[in-house]
N, C-alpha and C positions, 0 to 999 in steps of 0.2 A: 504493500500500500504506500502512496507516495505523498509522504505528509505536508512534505513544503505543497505541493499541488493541493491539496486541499486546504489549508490553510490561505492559502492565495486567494482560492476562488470562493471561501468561505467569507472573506476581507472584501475582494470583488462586490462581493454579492450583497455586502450589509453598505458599503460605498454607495452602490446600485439606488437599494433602497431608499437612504437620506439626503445624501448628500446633492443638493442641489433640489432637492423636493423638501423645502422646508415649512411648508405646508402639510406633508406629510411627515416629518418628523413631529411639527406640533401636535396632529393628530394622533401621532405614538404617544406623547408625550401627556396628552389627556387619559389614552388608554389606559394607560401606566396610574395616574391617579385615581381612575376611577376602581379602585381594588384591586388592578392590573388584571381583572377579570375580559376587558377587553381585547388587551393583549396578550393572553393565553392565548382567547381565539385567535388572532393573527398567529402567531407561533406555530398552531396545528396548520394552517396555510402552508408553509414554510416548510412542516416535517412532509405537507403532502407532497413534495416535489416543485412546486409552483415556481415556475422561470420564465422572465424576469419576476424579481420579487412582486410580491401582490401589495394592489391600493390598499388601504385602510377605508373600508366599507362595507357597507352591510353590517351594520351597529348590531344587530339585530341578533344575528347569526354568531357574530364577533362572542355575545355576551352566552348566548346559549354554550357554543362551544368552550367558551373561558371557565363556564360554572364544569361542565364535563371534563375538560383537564383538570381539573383545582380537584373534582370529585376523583378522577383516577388518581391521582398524585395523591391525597390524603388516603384513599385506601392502600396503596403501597407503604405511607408512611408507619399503618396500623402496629407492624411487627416493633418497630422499634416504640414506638407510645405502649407498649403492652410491657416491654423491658424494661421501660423506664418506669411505669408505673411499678412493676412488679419490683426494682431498685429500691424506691421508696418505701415500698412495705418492708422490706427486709430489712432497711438503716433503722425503721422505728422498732421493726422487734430488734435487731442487736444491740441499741439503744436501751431498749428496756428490760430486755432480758430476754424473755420468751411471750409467746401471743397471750396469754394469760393474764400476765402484767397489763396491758393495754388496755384491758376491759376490767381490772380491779382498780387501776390506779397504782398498786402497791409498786413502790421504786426497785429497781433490778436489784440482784444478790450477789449473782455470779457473774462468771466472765467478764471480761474486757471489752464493755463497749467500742472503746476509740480501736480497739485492736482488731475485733470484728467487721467494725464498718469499713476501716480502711482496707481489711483481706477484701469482703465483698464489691466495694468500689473499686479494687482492681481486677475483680474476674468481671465486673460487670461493665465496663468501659474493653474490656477486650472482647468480650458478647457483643456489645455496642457496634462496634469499632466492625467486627465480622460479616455480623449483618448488615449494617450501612453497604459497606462494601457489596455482597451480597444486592442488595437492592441498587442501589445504583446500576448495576450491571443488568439485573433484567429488568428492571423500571422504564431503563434508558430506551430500550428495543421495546418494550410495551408499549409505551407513548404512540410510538412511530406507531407501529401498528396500529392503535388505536385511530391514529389520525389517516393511515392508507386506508383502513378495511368501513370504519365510522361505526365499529363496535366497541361499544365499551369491556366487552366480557372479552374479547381480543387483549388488551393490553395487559390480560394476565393467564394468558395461556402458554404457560410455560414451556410444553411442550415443542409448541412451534416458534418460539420465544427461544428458545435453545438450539433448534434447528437453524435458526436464522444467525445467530451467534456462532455455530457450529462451520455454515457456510463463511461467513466471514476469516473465521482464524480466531480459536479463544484467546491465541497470542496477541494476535494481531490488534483482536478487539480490545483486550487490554492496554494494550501498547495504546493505543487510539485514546483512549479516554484519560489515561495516566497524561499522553501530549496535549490533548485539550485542559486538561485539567491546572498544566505547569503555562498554560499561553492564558487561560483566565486569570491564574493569580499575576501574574506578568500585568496583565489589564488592568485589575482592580487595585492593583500595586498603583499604578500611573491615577489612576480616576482616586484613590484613595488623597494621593500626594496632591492634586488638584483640588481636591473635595478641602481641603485646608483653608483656604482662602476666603477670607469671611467672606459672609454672603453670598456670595458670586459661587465658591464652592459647594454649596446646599441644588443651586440651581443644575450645575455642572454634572452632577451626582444623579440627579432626578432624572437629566436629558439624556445621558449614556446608558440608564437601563433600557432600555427597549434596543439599541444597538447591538449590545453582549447578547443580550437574549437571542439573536437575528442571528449574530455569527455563531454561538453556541448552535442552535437549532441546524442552521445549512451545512455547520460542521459533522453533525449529528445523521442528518440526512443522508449525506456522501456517503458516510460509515454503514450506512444500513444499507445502500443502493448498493454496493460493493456485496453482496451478499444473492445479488441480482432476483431480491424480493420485490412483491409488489406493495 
């Protein structure tokens, strides 16, 4: 897979978008405030293939679809909201001892709180840490999907979810997402250091999210086409 080429045409392609349509940047720019519900849905445009980049229109559809991505994306987030939750219950019983103490009130006897919570907080930030990973990887190809097929039960069928991974290169796929990942802190590194500036920085900050979002997404795009999916 040829990264500098995608990256190029991924820059290309969010250039395309803005630059010089600053009308349509303002209109991202509203997207993005309004929940950034409307620029989800633009974003699903974007995973569909859609060349040259697509208007900002059809509010309508924008918003339906924005609420549909927000919806898959918080169901993939579920695994990890359940380990975090479950973290917390277990800092409060190591905390106080055992589940008993919780509904008596009576203060813990035994063990070492500070010494429990700190074992648990490190097997649960490597849980953490697995699964994130985990998800990112098949979230990423779900999306897409979800946006080629216009199924929501698509973006989590694993099977064909791994198939489409499988055609790529799990190397490869990795490799892909580890270089996107080191080119957005690269960005946000810059957009941070600008973000500095009083006032002027808040603004600067607000207008470049729908950009990243643009070249993330067409970077994301290539990465699945490459798998010569629909």
């Amino acid at each position: 897979m040829d990264f500098d080429k995608i990256l190029g045409d991924s820059f290309a392609y969010t250039k395309e978008a803005i630059v010089g349509k600053w009308m349509q940047w303002l209109l991202l720019v509203i997207a993005t405030i309004l929940l950034c519900l409307p620029l989800l849905g633009y974003i699903l445009k974007v995973y569909r293939g859609e060349k040259p980049a697509p208007e900002v229109k059809d509010w309508g559809t924008l918003f339906i679809d924005g609420i549909k991505y927000a919806i898959v994306s918080l169901a993939w987030a579920i695994p990890l909201l359940i380990i975090f939750f479950v973290m917390i219950g277990a800092a409060i019983v190591a905390f106080t001892g055992n589940p008993a103490v919780v509904l008596s009130g009576t203060p813990a006897s035994s063990g070492n709180p500070a010494s429990i919570m700190g074992a648990l907080g490190g097997f649960g930030l490597i849980v953490v840490i697995i699964v994130a990973i985990l998800t990112v990887i098949f979230a990423t190809i779900g999306v897409i999907r979800f946006a080629r097929t216009g199924s929501m039960g698509e973006a989590f069928n694993i099977k064909e979810i791994s198939a489409t991974i499988g055609k790529i290169g799990w190397g490869t796929y990795i490799i892909s997402l580890v270089v996107l990942i080191v080119t957005l802190i690269v960005v946000e590194i810059i957009i941070w250091i600008l973000g500095m500036i009083p006032v002027l920085g808040m603004i600067i900050q607000l207008v470049f999210i729908a950009p990243v979002m643009i070249f993330e997404a067409r970077y994301l795009c290539q990465v699945y086409d490459a798998a010569g999916a629909a």
